[in-house]
VOPAGU-2260 file (C-alpha; in pm, 1 decimal, decimal comma):
REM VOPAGU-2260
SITE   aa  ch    i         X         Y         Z
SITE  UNK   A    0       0,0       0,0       0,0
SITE  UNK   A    1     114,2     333,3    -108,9
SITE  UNK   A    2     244,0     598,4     207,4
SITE  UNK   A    3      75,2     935,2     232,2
SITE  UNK   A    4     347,3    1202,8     253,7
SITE  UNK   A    5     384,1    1300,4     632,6
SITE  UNK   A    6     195,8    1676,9     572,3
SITE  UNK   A    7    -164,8    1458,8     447,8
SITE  UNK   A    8     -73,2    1224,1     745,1
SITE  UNK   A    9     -80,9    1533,9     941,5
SITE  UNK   A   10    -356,7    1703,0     811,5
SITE  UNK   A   11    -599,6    1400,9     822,3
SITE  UNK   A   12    -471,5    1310,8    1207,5
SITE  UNK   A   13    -565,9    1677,3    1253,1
SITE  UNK   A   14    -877,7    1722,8    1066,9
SITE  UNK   A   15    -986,1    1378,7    1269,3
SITE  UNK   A   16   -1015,9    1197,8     953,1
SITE  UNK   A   17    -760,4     974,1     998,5
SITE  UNK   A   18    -966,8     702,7    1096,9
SITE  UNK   A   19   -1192,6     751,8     770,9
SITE  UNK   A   20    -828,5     761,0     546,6
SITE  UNK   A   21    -780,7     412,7     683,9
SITE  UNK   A   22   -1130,1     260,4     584,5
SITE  UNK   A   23   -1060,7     425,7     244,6
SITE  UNK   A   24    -741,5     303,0     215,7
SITE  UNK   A   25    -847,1     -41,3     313,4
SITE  UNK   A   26   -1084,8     -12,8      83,2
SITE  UNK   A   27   -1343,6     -19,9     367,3
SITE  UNK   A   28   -1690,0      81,0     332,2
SITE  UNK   A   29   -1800,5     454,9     482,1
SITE  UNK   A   30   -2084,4     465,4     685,0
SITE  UNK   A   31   -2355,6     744,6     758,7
SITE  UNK   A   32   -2137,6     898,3    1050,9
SITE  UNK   A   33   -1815,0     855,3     820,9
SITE  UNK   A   34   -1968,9    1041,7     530,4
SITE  UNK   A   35   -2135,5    1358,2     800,2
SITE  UNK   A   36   -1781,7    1380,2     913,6
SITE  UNK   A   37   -1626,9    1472,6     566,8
SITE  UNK   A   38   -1900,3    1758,6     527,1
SITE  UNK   A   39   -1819,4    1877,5     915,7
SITE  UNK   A   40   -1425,8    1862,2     843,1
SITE  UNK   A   41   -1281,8    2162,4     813,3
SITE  UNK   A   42   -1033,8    2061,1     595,7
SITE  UNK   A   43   -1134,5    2025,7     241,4
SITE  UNK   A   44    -795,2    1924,7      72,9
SITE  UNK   A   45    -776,3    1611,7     341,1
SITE  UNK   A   46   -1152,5    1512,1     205,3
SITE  UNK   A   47   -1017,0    1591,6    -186,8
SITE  UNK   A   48    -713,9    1400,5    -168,0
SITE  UNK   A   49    -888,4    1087,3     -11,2
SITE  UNK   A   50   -1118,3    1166,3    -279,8
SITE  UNK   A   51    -830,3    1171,9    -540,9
SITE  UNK   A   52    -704,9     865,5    -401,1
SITE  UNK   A   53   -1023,1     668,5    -471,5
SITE  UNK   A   54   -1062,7     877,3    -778,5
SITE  UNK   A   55    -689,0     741,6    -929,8
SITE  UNK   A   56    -723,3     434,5    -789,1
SITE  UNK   A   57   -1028,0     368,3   -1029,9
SITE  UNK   A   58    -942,5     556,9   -1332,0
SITE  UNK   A   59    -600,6     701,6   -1290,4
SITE  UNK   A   60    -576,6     997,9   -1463,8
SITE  UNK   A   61    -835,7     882,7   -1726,5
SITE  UNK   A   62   -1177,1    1158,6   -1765,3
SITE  UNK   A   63   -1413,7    1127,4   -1979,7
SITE  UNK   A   64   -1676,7    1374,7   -2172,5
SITE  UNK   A   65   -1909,3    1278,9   -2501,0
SITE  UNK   A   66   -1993,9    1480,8   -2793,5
SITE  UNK   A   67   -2401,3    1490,5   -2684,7
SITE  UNK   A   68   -2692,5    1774,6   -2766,6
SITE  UNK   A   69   -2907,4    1836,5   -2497,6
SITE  UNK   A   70   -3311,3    1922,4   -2578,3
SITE  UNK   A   71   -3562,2    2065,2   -2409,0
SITE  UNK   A   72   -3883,9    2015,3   -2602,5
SITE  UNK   A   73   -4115,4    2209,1   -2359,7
SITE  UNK   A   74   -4074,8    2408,7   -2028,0
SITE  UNK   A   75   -4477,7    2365,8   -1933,5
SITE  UNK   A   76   -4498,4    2175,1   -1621,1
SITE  UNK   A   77   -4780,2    2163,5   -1372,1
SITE  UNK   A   78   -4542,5    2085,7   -1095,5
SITE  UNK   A   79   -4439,8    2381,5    -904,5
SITE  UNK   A   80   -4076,7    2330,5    -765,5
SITE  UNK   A   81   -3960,5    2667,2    -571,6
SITE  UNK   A   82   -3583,8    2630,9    -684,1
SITE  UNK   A   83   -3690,1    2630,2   -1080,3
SITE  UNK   A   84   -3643,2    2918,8   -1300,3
SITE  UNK   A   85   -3760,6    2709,4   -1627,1
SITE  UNK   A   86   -4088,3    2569,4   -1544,7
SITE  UNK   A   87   -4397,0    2772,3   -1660,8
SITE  UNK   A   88   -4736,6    2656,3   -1550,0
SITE  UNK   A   89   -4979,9    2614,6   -1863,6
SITE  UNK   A   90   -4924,0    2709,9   -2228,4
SITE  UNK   A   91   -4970,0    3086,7   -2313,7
SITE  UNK   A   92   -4806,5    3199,0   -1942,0
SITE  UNK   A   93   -4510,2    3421,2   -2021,6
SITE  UNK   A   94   -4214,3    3233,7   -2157,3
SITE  UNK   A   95   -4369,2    2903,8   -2187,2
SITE  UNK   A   96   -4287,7    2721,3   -2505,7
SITE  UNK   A   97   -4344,7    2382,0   -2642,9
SITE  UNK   A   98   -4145,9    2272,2   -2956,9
SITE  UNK   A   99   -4337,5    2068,6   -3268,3
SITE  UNK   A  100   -4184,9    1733,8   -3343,1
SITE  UNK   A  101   -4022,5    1844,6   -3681,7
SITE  UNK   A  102   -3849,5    2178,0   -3470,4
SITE  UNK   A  103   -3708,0    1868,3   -3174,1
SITE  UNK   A  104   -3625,0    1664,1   -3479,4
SITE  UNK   A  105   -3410,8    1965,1   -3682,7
SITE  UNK   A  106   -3212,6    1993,7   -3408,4
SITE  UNK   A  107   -3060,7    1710,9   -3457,7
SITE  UNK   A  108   -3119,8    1703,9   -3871,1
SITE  UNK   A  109   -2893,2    2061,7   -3839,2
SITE  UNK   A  110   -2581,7    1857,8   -3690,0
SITE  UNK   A  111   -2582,3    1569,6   -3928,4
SITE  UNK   A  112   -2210,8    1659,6   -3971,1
SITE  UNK   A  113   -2145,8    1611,2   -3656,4
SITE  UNK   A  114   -2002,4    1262,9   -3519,0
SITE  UNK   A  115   -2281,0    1282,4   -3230,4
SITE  UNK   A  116   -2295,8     982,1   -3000,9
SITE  UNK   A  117   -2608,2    1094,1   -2743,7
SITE  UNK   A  118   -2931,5    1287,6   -2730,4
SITE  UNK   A  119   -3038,3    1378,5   -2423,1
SITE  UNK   A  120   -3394,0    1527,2   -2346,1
SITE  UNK   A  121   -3562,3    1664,9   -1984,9
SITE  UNK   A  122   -3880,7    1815,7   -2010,2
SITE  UNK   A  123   -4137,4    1995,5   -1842,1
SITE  UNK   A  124   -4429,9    1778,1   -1711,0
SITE  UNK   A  125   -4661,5    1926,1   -1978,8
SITE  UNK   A  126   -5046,6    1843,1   -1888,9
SITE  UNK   A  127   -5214,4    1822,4   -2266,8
SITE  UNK   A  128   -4991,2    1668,2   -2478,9
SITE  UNK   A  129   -5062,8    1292,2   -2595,8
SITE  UNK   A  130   -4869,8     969,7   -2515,0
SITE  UNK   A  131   -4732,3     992,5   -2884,2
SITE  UNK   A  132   -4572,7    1294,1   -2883,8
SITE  UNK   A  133   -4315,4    1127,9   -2638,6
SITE  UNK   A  134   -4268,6     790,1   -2879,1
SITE  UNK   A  135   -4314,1     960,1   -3196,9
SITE  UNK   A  136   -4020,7    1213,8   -3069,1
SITE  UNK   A  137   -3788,8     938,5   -3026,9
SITE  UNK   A  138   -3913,1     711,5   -3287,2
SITE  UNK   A  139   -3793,2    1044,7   -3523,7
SITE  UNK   A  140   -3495,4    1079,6   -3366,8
SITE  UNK   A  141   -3391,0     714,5   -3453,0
SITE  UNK   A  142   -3470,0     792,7   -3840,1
SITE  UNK   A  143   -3255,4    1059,9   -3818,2
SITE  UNK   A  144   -2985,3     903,4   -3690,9
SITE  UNK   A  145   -3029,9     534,4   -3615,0
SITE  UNK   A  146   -2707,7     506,5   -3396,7
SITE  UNK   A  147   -2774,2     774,5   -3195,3
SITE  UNK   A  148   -2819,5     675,0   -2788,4
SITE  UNK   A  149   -3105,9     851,6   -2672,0
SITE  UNK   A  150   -3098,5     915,0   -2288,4
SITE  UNK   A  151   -3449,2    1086,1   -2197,0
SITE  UNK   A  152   -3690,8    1152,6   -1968,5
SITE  UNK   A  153   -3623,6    1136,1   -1568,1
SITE  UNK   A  154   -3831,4     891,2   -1314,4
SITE  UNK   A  155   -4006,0    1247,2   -1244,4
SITE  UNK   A  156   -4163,9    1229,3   -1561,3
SITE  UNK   A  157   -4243,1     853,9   -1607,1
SITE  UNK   A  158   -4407,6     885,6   -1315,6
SITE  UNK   A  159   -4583,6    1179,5   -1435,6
SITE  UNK   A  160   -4653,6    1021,6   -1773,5
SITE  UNK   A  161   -4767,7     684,0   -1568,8
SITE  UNK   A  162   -5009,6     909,7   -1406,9
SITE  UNK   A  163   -5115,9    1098,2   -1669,0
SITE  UNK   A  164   -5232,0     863,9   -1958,1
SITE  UNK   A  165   -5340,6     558,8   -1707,6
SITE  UNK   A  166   -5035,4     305,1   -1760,0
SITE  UNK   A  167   -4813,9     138,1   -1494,9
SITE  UNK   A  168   -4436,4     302,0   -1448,6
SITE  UNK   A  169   -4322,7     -45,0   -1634,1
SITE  UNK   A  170   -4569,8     -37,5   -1917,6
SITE  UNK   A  171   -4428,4     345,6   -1996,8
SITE  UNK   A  172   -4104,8     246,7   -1989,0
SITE  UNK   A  173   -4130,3     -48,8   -2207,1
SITE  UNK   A  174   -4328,8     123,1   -2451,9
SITE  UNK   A  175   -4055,6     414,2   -2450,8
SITE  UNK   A  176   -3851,8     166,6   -2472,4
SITE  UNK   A  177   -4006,6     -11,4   -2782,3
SITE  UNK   A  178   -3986,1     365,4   -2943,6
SITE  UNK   A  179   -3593,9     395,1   -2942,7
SITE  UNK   A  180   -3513,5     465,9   -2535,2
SITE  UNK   A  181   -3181,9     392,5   -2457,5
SITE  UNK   A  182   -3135,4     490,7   -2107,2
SITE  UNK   A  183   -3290,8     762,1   -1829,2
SITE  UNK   A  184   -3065,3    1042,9   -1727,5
SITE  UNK   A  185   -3040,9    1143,2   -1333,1
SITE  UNK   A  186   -3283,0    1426,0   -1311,9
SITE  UNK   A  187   -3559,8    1489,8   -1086,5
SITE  UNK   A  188   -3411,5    1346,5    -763,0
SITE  UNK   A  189   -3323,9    1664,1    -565,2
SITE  UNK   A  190   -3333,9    1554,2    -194,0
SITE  UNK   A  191   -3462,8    1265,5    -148,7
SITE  UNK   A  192   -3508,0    1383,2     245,6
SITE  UNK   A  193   -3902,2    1402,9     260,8
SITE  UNK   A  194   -3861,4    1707,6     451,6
SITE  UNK   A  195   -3684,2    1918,3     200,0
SITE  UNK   A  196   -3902,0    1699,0     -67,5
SITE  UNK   A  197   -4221,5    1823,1      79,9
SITE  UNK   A  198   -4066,0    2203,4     120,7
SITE  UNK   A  199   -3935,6    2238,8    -279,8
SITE  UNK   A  200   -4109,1    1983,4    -474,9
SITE  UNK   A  201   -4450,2    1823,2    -307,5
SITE  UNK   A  202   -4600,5    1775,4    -656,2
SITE  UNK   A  203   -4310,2    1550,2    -812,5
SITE  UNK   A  204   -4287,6    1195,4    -733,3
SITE  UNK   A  205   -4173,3    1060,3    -444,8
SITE  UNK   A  206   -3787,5     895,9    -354,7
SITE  UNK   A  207   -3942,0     563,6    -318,1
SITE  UNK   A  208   -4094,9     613,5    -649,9
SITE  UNK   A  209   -3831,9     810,7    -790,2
SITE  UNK   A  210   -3564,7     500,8    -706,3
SITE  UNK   A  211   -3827,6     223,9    -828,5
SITE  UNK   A  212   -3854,9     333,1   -1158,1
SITE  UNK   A  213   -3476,4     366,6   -1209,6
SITE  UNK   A  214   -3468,8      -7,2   -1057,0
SITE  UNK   A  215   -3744,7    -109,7   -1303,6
SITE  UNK   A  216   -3573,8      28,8   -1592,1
SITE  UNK   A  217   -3243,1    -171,1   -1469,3
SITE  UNK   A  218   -3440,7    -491,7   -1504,3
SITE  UNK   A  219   -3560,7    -360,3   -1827,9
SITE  UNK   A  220   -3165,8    -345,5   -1940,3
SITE  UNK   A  221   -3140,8      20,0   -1905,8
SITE  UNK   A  222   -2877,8     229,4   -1786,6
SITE  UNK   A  223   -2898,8     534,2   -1561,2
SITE  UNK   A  224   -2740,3     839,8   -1395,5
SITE  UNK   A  225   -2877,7     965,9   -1051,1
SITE  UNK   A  226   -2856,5    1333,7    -979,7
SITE  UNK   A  227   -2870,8    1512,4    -607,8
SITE  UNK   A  228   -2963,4    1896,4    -588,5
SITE  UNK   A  229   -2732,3    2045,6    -316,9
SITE  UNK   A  230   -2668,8    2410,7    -151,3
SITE  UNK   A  231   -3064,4    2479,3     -58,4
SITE  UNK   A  232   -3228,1    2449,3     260,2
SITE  UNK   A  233   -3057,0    2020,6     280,2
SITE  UNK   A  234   -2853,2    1915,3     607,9
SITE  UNK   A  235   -2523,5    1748,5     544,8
SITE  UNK   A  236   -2731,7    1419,1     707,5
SITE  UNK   A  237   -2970,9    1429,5     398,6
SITE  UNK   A  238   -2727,9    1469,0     166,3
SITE  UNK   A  239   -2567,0    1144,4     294,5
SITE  UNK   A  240   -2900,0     986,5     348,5
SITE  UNK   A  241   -2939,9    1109,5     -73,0
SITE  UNK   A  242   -2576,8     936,2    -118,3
SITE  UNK   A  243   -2645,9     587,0     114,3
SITE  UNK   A  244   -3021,4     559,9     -62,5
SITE  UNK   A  245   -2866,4     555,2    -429,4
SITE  UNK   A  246   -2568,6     346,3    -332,4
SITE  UNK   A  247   -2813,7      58,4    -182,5
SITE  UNK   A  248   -3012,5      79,2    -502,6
SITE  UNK   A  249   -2636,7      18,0    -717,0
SITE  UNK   A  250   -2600,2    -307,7    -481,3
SITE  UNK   A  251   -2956,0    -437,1    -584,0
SITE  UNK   A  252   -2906,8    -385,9    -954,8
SITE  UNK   A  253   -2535,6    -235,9   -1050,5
SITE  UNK   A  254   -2689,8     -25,8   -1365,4
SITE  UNK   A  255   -2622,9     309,7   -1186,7
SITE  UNK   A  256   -2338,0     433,2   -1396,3
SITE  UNK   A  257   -2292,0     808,8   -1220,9
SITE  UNK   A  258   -2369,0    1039,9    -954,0
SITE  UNK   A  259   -2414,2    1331,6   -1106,8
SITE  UNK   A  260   -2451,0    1655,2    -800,0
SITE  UNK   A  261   -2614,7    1971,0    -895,8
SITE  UNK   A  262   -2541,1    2294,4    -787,8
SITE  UNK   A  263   -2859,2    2482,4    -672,9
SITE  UNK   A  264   -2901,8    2817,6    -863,0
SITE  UNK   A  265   -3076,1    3087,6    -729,9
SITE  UNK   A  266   -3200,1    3360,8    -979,1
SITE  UNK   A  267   -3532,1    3414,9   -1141,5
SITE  UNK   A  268   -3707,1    3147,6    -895,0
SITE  UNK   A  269   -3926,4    3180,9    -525,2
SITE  UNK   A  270   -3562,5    3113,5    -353,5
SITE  UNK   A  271   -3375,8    3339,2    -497,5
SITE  UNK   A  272   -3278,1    3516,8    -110,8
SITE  UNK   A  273   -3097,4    3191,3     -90,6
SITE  UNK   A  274   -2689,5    3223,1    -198,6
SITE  UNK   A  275   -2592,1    2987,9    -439,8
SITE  UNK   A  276   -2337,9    2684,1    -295,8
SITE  UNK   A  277   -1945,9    2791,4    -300,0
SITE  UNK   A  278   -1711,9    2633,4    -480,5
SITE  UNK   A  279   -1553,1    2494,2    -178,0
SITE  UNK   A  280   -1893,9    2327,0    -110,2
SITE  UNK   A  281   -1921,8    2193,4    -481,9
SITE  UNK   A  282   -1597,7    2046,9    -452,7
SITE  UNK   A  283   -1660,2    1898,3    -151,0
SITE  UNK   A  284   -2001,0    1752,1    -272,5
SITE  UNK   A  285   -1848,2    1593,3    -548,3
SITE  UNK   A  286   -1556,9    1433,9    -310,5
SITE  UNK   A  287   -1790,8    1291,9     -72,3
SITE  UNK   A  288   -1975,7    1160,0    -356,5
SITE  UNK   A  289   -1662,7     991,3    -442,0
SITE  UNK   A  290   -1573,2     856,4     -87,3
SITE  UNK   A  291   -1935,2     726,8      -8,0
SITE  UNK   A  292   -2017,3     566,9    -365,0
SITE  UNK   A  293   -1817,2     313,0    -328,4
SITE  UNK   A  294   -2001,8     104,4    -636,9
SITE  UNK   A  295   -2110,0     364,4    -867,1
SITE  UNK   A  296   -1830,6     354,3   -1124,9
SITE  UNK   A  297   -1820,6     730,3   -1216,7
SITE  UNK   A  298   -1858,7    1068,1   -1052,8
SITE  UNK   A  299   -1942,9    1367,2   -1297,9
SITE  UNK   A  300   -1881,8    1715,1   -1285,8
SITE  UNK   A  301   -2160,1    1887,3   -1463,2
SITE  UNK   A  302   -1948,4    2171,5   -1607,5
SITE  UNK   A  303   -2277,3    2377,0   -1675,0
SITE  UNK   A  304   -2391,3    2380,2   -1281,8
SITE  UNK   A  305   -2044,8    2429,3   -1143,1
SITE  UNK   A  306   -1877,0    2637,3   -1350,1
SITE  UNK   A  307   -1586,9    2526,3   -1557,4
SITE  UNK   A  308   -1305,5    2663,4   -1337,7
SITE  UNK   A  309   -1499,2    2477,3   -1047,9
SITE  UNK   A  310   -1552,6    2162,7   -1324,4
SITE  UNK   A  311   -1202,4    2166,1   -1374,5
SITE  UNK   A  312   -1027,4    2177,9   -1017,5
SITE  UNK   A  313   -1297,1    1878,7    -951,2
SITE  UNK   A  314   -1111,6    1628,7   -1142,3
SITE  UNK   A  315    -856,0    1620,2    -816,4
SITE  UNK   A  316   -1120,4    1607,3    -577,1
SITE  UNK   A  317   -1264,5    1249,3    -726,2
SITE  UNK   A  318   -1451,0    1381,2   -1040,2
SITE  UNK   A  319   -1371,7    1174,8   -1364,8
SITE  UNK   A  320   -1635,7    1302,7   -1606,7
SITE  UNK   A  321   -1765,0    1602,8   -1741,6
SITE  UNK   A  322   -2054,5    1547,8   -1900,5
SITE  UNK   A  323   -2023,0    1678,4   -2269,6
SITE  UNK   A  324   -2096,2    1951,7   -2568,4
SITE  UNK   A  325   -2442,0    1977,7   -2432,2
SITE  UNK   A  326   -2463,2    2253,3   -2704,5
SITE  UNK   A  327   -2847,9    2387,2   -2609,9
SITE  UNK   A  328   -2886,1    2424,2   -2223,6
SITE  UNK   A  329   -3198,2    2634,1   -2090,4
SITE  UNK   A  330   -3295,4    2486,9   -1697,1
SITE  UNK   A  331   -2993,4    2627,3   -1584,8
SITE  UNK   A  332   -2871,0    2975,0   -1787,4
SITE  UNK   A  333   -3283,1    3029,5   -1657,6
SITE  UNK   A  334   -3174,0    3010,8   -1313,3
SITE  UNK   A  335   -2876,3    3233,0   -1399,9
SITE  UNK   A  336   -2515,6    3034,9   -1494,8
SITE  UNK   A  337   -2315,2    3226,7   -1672,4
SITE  UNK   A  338   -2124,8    2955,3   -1836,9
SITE  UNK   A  339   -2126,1    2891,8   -2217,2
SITE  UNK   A  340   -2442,1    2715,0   -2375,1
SITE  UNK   A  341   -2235,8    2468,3   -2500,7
SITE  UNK   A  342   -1827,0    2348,8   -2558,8
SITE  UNK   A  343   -1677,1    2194,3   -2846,8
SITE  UNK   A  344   -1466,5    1806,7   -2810,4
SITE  UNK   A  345   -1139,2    2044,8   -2864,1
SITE  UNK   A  346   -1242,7    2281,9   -2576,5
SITE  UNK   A  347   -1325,9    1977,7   -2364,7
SITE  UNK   A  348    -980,9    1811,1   -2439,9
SITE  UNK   A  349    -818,9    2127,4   -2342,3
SITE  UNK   A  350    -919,0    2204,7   -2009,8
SITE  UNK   A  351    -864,3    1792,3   -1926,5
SITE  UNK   A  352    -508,9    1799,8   -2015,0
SITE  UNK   A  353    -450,6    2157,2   -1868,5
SITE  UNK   A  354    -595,1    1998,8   -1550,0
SITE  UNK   A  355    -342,2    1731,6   -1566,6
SITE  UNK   A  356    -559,6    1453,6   -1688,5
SITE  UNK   A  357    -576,4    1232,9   -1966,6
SITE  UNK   A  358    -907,5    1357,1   -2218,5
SITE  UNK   A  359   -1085,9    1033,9   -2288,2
SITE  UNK   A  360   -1421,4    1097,1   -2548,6
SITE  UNK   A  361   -1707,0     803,4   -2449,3
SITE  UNK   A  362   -2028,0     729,3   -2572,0
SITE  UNK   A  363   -2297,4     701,3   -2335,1
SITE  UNK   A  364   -2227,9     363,0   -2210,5
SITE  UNK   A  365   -1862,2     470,4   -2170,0
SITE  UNK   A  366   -1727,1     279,0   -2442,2
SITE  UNK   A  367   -1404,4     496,6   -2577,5
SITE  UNK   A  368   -1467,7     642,6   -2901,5
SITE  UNK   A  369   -1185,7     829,5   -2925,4
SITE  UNK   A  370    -850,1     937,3   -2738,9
SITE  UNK   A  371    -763,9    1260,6   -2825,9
SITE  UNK   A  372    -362,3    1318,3   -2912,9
SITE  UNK   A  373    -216,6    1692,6   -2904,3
SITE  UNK   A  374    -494,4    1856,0   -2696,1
SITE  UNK   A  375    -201,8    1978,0   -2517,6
SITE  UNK   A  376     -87,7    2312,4   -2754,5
């Protein structure tokens, strides 16, 4: 086993983490009290470079990103979630918008020169539009571009859609399924806490419900990501409660591929008195992520929530992945980031190898497409 250097000896002896270092290092799994102590630690670099240690130990230096589009078909929702600045009510309020199937579909017919490996699609839980809409939107897609992956819809809105047009959670997902779904992305689970549940988002879905239909689509053959909102009104005790929920789910079924944490944003919505989270707590979100996880393979850095300088420091405080091009991004620039809409694979590359990691392009299953070679100038 590799020695720490005397001054991280020091610092975790002094932090009190020393104890933790040695689970980690044993390759011991963290417990609720373990994972509350990283948040109360003062010490942030002790918590990163366990963190980095776990991190390396995986992946080495190795961090991924995929050349993806990200749609938004409609921002109407009837769910009324006090940290959203995207949501509108019902068609005609101010803002609202809902795209036709051939203006969803030209997004993707106006990259066809681009080498594209994912399309991925949240949406507003719109009240009047049919069943079809949703399998005719992917089944269009898939003409387009029969080898794209199409990772869309959360649990939030197959429960919604489950509710909506009479089916079971199952019998949506299979018949999304049937129409070209590929996988769910991690959206929609905020806190799964049912305090802070009840507080910012009564009308969504439950956790219970939220983690059964990512469990359902497991057995299905899916893949998914799970998401957790952080910097709000949450205790440190939900957020491991959030982390501890997800990674029992991974030991049922082992088709959780990331943990994706997401930076609460506070303009243009009912809690915008609130700050939004520091860097210093972003990075230590992601680390404890890292620590806790033990059996989710990856831990992403969503570069659009955290801000790339934040993105970028992450991948040495046990971040391997951020995300990708996205290219169209509305949920959060509505809420007030003020980082690009979208990055090309060459950007990407670039700030991975100026972070001192190796730029590794995936597809959405994390199969290597490509290794980029003289990012570095």
């Amino acid at each position: 086993m590799a020695r720490r250097s005397y001054p991280m000896q020091a610092r975790l002896a002094a932090s009190g983490l020393a104890a933790i270092a040695e689970k980690v290092d044993a390759g011991v799994r963290l417990d609720f009290a373990d994972g509350v102590r990283l948040f109360e630690s003062p010490d942030l670099l002790a918590v990163g470079s366990m963190a980095n240690r776990v991190r390396e130990r995986r992946h080495a230096g190795r961090t991924y990103f995929n050349h993806n589009i990200r749609l938004e078909a409609t921002n109407v929702c009837v769910a009324s979630c006090l940290f959203c600045s995207f949501a509108r009510l019902k068609p005609g309020d101010q803002g609202a918008y809902t795209m036709s199937l051939e203006q969803v579909w030209d997004r993707l017919r106006q990259r066809k020169d681009q080498p594209l490996t994912e399309v991925h699609i949240v949406n507003g839980l719109h009240p009047d539009l049919p069943f079809s809409y949703y399998t005719d939107l992917l089944r269009g897609l898939k003409v387009i571009r029969p080898d794209i992956h199409l990772k869309c819809f959360t649990a939030v809105e197959i429960a919604f859609f489950a509710d909506l047009y009479g089916r079971t959670d199952e019998q949506v997902l299979i018949e999304l399924k049937d129409a070209g779904l590929d996988s769910l992305p991690g959206g929609g689970a905020e806190i799964f806490a049912p305090r802070v549940r009840r507080k910012l988002a009564a009308d969504k879905c439950d956790a219970d419900r939220y983690l059964s239909i990512h469990r359902t689509a497991h057995g299905l053959g899916m893949r998914t990501n799970v998401t957790m909102l952080y910097g709000h009104i949450e205790t440190f005790e939900e957020r491991i409660d959030h982390m501890l929920r997800i990674r029992a789910l991974q030991d049922e079924t082992g088709a959780i591929q990331a943990f994706i944490p997401l930076a609460f944003h506070p303009d243009n919505n009912p809690m915008r008195k609130l700050p939004a989270p520091s860097a210093t707590d972003t990075l230590r979100v992601h680390a404890v992520g890292r620590l806790m996880l033990d059996n989710v393979p990856h831990i992403k850095a969503y570069w659009i929530a955290t801000g790339v300088e934040v993105a970028q420091t992450s991948l040495w405080f046990g971040v391997n992945d951020l995300d990708g091009t996205v290219q169209e991004e509305t949920i959060y620039h509505m809420a007030g980031s003020t980082t690009p809409n979208a990055m090309t694979p060459r950007q990407l590359e670039r700030l991975i190898f100026a972070a001192g990691r190796e730029p590794l392009e995936r597809d959405t299953l994390y199969n290597v497409v490509r290794a980029p070679v003289g990012a570095r100038q």
